[in-house]
Structures are given as C-alpha cells and as structure tokens.
C-alpha positions in Angstrom: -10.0 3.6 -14.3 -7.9 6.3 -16.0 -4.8 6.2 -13.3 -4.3 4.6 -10.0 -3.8 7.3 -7.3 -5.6 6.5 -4.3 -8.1 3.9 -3.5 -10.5 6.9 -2.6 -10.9 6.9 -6.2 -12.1 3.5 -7.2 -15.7 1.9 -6.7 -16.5 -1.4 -4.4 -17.1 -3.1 -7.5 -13.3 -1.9 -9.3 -11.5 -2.7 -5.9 -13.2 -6.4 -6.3 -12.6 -6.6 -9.7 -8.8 -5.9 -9.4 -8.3 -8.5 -6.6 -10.2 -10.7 -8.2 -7.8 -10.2 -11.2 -4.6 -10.3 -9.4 -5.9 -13.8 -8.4 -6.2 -15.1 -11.8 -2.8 -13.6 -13.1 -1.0 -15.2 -9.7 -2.8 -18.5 -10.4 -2.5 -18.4 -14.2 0.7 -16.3 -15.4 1.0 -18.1 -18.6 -2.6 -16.6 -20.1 -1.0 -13.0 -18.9 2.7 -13.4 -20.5 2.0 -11.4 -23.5 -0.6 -8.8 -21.6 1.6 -5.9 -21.9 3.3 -7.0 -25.5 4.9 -3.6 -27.0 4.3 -1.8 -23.8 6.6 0.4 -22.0 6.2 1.4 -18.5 9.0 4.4 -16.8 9.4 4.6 -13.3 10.2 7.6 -11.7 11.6 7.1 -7.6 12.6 10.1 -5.4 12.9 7.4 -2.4 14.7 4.1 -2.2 13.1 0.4 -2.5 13.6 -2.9 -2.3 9.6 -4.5 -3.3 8.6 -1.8 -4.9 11.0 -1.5 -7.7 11.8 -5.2 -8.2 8.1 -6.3 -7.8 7.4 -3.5 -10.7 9.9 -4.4 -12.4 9.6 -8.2 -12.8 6.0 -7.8 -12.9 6.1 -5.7 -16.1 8.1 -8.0 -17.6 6.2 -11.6 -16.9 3.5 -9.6 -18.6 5.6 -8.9 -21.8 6.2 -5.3 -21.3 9.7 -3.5 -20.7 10.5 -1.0 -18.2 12.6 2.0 -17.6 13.7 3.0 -14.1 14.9 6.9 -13.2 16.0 7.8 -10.2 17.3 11.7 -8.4 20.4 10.7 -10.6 18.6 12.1 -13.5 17.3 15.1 -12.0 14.7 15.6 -9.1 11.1 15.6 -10.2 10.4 19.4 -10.4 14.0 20.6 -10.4 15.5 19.6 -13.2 12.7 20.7 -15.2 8.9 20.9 -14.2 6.7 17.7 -13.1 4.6 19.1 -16.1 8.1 18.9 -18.6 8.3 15.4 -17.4 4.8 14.2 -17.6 4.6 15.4 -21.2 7.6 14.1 -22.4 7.5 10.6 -20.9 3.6 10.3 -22.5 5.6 10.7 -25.4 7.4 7.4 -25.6 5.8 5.3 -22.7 2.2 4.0 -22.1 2.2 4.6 -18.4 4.0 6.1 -15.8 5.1 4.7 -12.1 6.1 7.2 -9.5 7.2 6.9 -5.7 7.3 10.3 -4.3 8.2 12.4 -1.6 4.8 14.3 -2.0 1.5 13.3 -3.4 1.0 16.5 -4.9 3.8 15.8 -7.4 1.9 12.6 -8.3 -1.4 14.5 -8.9 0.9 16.9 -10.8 1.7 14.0 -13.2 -1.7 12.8 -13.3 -3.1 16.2 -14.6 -0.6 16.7 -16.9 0.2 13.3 -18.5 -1.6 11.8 -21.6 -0.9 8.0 -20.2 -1.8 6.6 -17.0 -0.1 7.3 -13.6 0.1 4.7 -10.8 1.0 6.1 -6.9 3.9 3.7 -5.8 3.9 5.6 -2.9 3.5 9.3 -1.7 3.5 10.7 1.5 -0.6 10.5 1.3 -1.1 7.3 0.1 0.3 3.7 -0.8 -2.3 2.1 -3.0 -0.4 -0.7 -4.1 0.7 -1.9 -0.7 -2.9 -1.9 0.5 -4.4 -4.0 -2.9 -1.4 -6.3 -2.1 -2.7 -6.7 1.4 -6.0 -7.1 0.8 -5.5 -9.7 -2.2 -3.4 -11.3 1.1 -6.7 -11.4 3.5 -8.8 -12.4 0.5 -6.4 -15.8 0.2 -5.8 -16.2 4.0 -10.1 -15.2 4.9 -12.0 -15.5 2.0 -15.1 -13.8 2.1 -13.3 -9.5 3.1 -16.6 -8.7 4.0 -16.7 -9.6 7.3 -12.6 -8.8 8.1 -11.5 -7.2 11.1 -8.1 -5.5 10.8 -6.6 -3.5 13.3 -3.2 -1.3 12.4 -1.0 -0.1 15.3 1.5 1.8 15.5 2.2 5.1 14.0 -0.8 6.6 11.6 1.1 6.5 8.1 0.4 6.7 4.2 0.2 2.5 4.9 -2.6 3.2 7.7 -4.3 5.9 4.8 -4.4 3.6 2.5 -5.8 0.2 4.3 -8.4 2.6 5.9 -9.6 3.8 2.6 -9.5 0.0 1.0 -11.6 -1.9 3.8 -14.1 0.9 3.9 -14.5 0.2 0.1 -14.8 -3.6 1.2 -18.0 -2.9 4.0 -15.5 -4.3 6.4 -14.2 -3.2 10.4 -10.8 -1.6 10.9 -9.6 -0.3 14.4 -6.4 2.5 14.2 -4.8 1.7 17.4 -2.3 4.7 17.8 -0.7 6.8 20.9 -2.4 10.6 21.1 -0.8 12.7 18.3 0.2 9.4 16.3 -3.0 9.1 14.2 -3.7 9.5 10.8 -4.4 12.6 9.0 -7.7 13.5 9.8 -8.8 14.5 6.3 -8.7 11.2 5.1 -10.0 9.9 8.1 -13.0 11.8 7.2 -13.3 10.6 4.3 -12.3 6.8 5.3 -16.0 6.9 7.4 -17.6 8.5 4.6 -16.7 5.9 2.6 -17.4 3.5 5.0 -21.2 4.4 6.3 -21.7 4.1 2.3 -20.8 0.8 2.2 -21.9 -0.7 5.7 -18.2 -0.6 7.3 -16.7 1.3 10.4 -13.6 2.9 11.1 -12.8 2.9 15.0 -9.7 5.5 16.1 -8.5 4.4 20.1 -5.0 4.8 22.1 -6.3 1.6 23.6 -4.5 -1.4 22.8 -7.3 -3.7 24.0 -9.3 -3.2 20.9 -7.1 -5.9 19.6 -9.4 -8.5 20.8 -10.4 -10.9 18.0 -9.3 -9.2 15.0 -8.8 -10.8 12.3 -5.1 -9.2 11.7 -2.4 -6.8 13.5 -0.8 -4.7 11.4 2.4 -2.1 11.9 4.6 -0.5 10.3 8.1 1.4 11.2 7.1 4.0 13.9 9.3 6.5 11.8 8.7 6.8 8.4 11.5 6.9 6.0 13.0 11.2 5.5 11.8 11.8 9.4 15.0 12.4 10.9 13.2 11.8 14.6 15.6 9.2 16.9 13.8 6.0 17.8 15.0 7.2 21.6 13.0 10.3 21.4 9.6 8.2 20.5 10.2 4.8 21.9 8.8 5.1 25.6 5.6 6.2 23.6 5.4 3.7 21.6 6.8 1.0 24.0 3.4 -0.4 24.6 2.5 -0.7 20.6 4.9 -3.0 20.1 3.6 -6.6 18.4 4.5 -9.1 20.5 4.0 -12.7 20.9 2.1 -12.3 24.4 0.0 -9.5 22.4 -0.5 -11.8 19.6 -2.0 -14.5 22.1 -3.5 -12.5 24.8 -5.8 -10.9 22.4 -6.4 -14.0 19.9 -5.5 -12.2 16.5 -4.7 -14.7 13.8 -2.3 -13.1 11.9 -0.1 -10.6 11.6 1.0 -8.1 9.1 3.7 -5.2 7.8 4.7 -3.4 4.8 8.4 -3.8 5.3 11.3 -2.7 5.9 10.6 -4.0 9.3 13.0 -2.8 12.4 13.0 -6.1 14.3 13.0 -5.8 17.8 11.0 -2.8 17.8 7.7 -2.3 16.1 7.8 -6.0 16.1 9.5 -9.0 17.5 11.1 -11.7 15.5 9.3 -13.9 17.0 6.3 -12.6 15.6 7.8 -11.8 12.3 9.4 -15.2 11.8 6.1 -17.1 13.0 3.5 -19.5 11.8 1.1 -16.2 11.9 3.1 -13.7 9.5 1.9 -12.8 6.4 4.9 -10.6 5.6 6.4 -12.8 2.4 2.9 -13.6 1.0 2.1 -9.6 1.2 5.5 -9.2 -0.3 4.9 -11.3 -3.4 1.4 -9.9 -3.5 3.1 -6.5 -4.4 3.6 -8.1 -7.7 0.3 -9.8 -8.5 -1.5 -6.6 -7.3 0.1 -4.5 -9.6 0.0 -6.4 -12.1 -3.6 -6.5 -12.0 -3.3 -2.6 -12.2 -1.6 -2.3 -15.0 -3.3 -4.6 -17.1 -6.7 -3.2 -15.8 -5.3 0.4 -16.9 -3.5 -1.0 -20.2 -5.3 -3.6 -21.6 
C-alpha cells in the first residue's frame, strides 16, 4: 500500500490484513502507543465533521504521532494555490496527508503529486474509511465476512460506493435497494461485480424492498448528501417507502442495522431503530478510529 484511496485499490488479502490489524490495535492499544513516534500527519477538510476529524485526530495521537488540521480558513484546496503547491509542500514537513474533499479528483491530485502517503477521508466517489470501519463492525458482530449479507437502502452514495467495493473484496452478497434514479454510479458498479465474480461474491441492484429478507444488516444513510441543496419535501414521497423501520426490521428478519451518521431521525430511520438492541451505529463510530488507525500504521510503519 502506497496511499489509501479507494478500496478498489487493495487486494482480498490487504483488506484482511487491515481488519485484522485494526482488531489487534482496538484490543491491545498499549503495544501501538508509540507506533507513530516522531510522525506527523496534516489534515486537509473542505467539508465539516464530527467522526472523522476527532476519530483522526485522537487516533493519531494514541499511536504517538501529532496532527495538524486545516480547514477553507486557510485557503480552499486549489484556490489559494494549486492541489499540486499543497501536496508538495505539506510532503515537506509531514509524513502523510488526510483529505475530505468535495471531489475525488482533488484527492487523486494529491496522490500523484505528493511524496507521502494520502488517505481519502471522504470524496464525493468514495469513503474508504467508513466502509473498513464497517466491516471491522460485521467482523466483531459475524465473524467469519465470508458469508455476510448486507443490504444498503436508501440513496446510492460515496457510503454505498464504498461498502459495494469492500464486500466484493470479501466474496460476500450485498443487495443496493434504491428508488429508480437513486442508484449508485454505474461505473463503479461495474467495477463492484468485477470485483466480485473474481472473488466468488454478488452484487444485486433492485427498487424492491423485499430483498431485505434475511440479510445479515440494513444499512442507510441521509437521503441527501451533505452540499445537495434538494428539500427533503421534494424527495420524501420517493423515498417514503425506504425508510428503516421497526416493522421493516422485523417483517424481514434482519439482525442489525447500520448508518454512517449524521443520521436525520425520523426520516431515513426511526429512533426506534436507531436507539435499539439491533444498532450498530456507536460500535461503527468508534470503529472509525481503530480502522484508521490500522491504515496508518499499515502505510507508516
């Protein structure tokens, strides 16, 4: 691994290999405290965040390694100076770089141009850590990810890319339940079943909500995605019928259920669900952490 931009780009055997790490750091942080000793990571954010940030933050430093944030408050990536300018000078000083972007291309843009490694913390493509935190949240909850079942419903997203991409890599099933027009891009669909034939997976696409039965997990996300201006009213007679549920949950026997956050409650999802005995949402959130940490140590050790 020379950066972390999509999971496209890893092998089964590096996906297993990072979960399997992030295990070992979660269970044992002590033999990881000085992991990152003398490191220094910058993060660069065009968007907002709540686990993102803190989770990167913290996580850095239970390793041993300091971090700088930067936000639009020091200059937009790309208008201030170039994505080039900024890649080259923070390789200078830092030994990798962290960047949640409005568009993946800027992150490739660092990638190609820096001399340190570059992690995706978000693009409008891809969220590769929010998917290794997920699936490091199966592997606790299932075990054996061979044989998971996840569904995602809702609107096709960077999340939905992402997930796809990871439990092709795994051999594993995962249904997109989304209303015509909602799915996810169909390039990386494309390559999602690629990905999967190789490894013995599928990949199902369906409006139908039915394909819910027996999955292992529901997962949603925020039916719009954060800069789309679109009212909820516009959308929500659409996606009325996507909504996670409690009656959904039992009427189609999914054990858990699952979501990225920030989570409009009453919406995509119920509190009922989101408060219940079945909601992952807290262990994924302080997966964010352990998964990450995996990454960087993989990428910096």
């Amino acid at each position: 691994m020379k950066h972390l931009l999509s999971l496209k780009d890893l092998s089964q055997s590096q996906l297993l290999a990072l979960l399997e790490l992030a295990q070992k750091i979660k269970a044992n942080p002590a033999e990881y405290r000085h992991a990152l000793d003398g490191k220094n990571v910058v993060m660069l954010f065009e968007k907002p965040s709540l686990r993102t940030r803190v989770s990167f933050d913290i996580g850095i430093n239970k390793l041993g390694g300091h971090c700088v944030y930067m936000d639009q408050q020091n200059g937009a990536l790309g208008k201030r100076e170039s994505v080039a300018d900024f890649a080259g000078n923070i390789s200078q000083w830092a030994d990798a770089i962290v960047a949640r972007t409005f568009s993946h291309l800027t992150i490739d843009a660092l990638a190609n141009t820096a001399s340190v490694p570059v992690i995706n913390a978000l693009s409008d493509l891809y969220h590769p850590c929010q998917a290794l935190a997920d699936l490091l949240t199966l592997k606790e909850v299932l075990g054996d990810l061979s044989h998971l079942k996840l569904a995602y419903m809702g609107d096709g997203n960077n999340v939905t890319h992402s997930l796809m991409l990871g439990v092709a890599l795994l051999g594993a099933q995962m249904t997109v339940i989304c209303p015509e027009g909602n799915f996810p891009d169909g390039f990386v669909v494309t390559q999602a079943q690629e990905v999967a034939a190789a490894h013995g997976g599928s990949l199902l696409l369906t409006p139908d909500v039915s394909a819910l039965e027996n999955v292992d997990a529901v997962y949603t996300d925020t039916w719009i995605s954060m800069g789309d201006d679109t009212e909820l009213s516009d959308i929500e007679a659409k996606f009325a019928q996507y909504q996670v549920n409690q009656a959904l949950m039992e009427q189609y026997k999914v054990k858990y259920f699952m979501h990225c956050l920030p989570a409009h409650r009453g919406v995509e999802v119920t509190d009922e669900v989101m408060d219940g005995e079945t909601s992952l949402v807290l262990q994924q959130a302080q997966n964010r952490m352990h998964a990450q940490n995996a990454v960087l140590v993989t990428l910096l050790s």
